[in-house]
N, CA, C and O of each residue as an XYZ file, in Angstrom:
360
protein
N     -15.001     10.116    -17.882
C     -15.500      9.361    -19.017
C     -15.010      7.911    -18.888
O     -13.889      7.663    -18.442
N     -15.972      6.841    -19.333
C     -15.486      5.803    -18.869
C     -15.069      4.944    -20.461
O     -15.231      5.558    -21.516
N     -14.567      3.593    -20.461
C     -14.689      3.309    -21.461
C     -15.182      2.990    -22.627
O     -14.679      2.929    -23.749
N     -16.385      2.766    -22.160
C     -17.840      2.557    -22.988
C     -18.219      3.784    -23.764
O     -19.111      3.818    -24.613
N     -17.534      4.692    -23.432
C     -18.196      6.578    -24.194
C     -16.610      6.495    -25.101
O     -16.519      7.141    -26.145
N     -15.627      5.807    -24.694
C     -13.951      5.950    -25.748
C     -14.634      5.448    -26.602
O     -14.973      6.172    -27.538
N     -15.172      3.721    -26.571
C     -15.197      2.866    -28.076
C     -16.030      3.432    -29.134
O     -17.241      3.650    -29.160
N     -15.232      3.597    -29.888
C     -15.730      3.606    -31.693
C     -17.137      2.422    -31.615
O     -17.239      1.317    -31.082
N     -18.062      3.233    -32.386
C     -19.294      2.459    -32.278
C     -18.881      1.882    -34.076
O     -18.266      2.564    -34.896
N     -19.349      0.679    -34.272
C     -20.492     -0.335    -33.159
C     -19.192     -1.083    -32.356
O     -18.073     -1.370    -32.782
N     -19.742     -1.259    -31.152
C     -18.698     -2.176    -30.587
C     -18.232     -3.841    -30.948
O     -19.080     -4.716    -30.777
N     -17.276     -4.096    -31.294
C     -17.578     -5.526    -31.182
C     -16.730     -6.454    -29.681
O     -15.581     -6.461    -29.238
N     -17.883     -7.069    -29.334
C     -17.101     -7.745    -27.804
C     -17.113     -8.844    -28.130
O     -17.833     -9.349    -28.991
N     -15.981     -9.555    -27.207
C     -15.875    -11.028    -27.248
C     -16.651    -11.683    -25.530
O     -16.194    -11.643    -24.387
N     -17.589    -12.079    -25.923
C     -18.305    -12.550    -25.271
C     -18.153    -13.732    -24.719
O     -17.772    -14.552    -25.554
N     -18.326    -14.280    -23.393
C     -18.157    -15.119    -22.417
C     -18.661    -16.359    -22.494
O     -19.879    -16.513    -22.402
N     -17.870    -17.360    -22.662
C     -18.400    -19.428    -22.899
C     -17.873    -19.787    -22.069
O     -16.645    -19.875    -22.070
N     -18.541    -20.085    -21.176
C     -17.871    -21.062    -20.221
C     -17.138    -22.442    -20.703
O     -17.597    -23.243    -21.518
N     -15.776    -22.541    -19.945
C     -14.725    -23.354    -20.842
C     -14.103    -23.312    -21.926
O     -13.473    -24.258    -22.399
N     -14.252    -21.917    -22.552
C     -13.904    -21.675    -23.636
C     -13.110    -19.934    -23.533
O     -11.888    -20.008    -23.664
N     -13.425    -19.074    -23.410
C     -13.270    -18.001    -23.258
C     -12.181    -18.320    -22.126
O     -12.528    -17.759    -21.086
N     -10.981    -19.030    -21.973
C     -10.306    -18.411    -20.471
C      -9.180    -17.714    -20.881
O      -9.360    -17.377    -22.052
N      -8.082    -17.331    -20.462
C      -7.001    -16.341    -20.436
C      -6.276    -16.648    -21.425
O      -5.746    -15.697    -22.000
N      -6.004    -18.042    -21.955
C      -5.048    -18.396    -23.269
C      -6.527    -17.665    -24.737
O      -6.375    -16.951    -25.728
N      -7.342    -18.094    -24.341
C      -7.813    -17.852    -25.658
C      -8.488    -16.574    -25.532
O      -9.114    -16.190    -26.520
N      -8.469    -15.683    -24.262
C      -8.699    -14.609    -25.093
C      -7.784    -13.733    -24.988
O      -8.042    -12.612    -25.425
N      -6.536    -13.973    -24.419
C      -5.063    -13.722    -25.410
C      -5.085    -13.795    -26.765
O      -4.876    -12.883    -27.565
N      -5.319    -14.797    -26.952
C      -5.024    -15.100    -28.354
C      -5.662    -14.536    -29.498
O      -5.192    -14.061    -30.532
N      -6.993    -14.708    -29.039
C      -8.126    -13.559    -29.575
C      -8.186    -12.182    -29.797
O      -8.688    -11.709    -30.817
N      -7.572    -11.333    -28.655
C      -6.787    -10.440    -29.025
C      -5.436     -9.505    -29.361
O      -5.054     -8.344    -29.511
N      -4.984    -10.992    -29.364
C      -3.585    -10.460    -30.277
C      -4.005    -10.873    -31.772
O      -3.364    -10.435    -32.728
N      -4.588    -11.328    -31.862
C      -4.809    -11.582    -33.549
C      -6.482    -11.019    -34.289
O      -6.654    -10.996    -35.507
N      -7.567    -10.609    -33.283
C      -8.838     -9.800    -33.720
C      -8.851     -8.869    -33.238
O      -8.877     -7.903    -34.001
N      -8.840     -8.573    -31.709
C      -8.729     -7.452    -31.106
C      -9.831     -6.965    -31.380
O     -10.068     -6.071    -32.193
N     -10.809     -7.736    -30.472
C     -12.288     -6.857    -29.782
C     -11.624     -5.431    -29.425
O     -10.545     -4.860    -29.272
N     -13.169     -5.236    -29.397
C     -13.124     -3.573    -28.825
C     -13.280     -3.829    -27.198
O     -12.649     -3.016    -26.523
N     -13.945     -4.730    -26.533
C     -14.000     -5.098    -25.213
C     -13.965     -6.646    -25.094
O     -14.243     -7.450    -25.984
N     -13.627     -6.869    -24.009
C     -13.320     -8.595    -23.662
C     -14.752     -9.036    -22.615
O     -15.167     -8.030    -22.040
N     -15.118     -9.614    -22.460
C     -15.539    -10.418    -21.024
C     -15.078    -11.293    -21.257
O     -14.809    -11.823    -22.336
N     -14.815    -11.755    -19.571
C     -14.442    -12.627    -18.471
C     -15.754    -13.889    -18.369
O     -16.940    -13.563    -18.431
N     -15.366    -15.127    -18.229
C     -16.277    -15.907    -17.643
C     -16.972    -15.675    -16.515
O     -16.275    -15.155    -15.644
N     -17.908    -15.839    -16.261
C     -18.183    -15.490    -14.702
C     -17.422    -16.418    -13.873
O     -16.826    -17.446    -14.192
N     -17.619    -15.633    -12.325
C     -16.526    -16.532    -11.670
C     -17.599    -16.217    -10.070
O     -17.904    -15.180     -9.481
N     -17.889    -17.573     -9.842
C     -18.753    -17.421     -8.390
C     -17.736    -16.737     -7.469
O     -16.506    -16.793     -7.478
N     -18.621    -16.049     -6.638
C     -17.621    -15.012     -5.592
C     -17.361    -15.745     -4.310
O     -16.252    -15.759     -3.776
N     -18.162    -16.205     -3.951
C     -17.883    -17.775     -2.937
C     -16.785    -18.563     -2.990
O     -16.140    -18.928     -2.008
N     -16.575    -18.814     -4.047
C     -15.461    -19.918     -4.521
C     -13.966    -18.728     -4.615
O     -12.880    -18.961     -4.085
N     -14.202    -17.864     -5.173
C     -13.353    -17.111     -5.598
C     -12.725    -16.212     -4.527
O     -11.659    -15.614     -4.669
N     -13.675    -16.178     -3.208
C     -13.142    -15.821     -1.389
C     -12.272    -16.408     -0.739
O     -11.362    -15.931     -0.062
N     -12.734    -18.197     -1.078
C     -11.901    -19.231     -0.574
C     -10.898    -19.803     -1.512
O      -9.973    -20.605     -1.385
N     -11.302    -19.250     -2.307
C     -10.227    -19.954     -3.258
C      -9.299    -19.088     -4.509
O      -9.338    -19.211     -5.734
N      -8.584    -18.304     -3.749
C      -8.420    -17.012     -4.720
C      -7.799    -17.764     -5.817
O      -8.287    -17.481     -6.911
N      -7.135    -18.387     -5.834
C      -5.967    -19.070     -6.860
C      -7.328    -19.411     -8.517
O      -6.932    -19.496     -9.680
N      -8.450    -19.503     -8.194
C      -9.498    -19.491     -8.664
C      -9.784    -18.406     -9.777
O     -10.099    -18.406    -10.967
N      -9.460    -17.287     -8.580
C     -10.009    -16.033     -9.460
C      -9.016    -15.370    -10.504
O      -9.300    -14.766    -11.538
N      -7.540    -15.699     -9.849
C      -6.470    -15.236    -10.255
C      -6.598    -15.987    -11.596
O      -6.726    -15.397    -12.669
N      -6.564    -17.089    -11.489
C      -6.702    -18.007    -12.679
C      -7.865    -17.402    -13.891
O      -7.477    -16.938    -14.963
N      -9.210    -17.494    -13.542
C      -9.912    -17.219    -14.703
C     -10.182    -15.972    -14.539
O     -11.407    -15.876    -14.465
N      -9.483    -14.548    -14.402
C     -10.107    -13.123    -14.958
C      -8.025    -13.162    -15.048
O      -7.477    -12.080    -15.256
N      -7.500    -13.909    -14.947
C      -6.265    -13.219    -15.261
C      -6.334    -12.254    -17.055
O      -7.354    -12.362    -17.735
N      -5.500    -11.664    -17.401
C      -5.642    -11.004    -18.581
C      -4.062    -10.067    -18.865
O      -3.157     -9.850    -18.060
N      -4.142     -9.794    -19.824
C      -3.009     -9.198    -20.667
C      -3.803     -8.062    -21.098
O      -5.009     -7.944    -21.316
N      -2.276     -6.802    -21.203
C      -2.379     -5.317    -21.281
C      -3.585     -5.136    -22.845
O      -4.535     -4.372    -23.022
N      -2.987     -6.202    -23.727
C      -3.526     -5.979    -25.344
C      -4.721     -6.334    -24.884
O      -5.549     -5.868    -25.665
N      -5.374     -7.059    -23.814
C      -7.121     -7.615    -23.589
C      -8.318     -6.229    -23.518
O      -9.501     -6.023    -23.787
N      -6.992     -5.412    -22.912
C      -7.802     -4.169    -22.495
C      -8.726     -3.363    -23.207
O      -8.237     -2.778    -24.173
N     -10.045     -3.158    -22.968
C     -10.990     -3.161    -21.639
C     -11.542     -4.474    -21.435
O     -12.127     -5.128    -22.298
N     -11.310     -4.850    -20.164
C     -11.776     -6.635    -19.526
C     -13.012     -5.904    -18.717
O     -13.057     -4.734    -18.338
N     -13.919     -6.854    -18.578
C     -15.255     -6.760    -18.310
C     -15.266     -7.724    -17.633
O     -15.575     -8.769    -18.205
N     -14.890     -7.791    -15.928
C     -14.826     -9.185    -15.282
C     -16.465     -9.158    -14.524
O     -17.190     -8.222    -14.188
N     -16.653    -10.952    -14.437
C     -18.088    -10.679    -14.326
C     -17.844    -11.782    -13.123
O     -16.877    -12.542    -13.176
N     -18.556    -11.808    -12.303
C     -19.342    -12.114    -10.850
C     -20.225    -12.398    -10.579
O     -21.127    -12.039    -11.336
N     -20.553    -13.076     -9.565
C     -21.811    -13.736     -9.606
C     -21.974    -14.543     -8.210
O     -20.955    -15.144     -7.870
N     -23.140    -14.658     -7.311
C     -22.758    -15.534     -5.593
C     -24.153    -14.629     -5.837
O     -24.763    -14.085     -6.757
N     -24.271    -14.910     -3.909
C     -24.988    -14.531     -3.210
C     -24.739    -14.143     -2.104
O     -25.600    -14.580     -1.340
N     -23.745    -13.329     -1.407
C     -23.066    -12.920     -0.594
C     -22.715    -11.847     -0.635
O     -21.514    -11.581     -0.662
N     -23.472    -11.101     -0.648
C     -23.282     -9.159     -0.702
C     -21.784     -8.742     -0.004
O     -21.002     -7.984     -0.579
N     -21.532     -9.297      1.202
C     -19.982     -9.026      1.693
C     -18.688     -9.233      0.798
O     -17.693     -8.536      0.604
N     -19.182    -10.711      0.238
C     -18.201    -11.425     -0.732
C     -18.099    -10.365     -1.866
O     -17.038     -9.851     -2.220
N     -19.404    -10.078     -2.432
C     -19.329     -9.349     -3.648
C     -18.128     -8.326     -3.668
O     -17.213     -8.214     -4.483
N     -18.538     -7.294     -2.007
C     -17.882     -6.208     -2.058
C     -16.447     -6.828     -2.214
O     -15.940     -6.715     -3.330
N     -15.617     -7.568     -1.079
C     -14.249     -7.755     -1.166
C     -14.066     -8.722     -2.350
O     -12.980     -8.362     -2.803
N     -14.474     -9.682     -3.067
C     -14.114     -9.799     -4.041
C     -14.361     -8.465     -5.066
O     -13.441     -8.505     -5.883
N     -14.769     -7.923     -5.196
C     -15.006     -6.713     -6.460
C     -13.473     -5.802     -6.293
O     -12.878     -5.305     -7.250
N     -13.021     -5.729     -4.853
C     -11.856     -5.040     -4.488
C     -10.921     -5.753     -5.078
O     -10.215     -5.030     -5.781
N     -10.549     -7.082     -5.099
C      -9.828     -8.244     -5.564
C      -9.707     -7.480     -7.371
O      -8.817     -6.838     -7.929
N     -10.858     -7.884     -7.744
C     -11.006     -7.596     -9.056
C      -9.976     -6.722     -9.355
O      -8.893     -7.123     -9.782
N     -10.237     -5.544     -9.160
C     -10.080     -4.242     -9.113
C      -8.697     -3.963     -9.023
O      -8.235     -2.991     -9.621
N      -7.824     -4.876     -8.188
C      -6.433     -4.826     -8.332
C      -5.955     -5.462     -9.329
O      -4.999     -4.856     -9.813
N      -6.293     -6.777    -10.043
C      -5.968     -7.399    -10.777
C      -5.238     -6.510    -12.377
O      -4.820     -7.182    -13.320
């Protein structure tokens, strides 16, 4: 069962603004509203191959964020896969 079948309906998510949504504020967001799920800004997978310090930076997250919904985006099917692995440890 994944997390989407745990949440209490209706869900409420905090949804993704670029420049706005990064790791301080949606900390902050959920230590004090506490969505039922978070997304992540998207984060090109290109940039985020060569430039991990990139990725680390905008999908970083805290235990209280949990469930994070990191989102992706390129054109590089290889990239996708090993960045998605990246993800995945985070």
């Amino acid at each position: 069962m994944n997390f989407w079948q745990k949440i209490d309906k209706p869900i409420i998510g905090l949804s993704p603004m670029d420049g706005v949504t990064d790791a301080s504020f949606r900390f902050i967001t959920a230590r004090h509203g506490g969505p039922d799920v978070t997304f992540t800004e998207f984060v090109n997978v290109e940039t985020a191959f060569f430039a991990p310090h990139t990725l680390i930076k905008d999908l970083a997250y805290s235990e209280i964020e949990r469930p994070v919904v990191a989102q992706i985006y390129g054109h590089t099917p290889e990239l996708f896969y090993q960045v998605a692995h990246i993800v995945c440890e985070l």
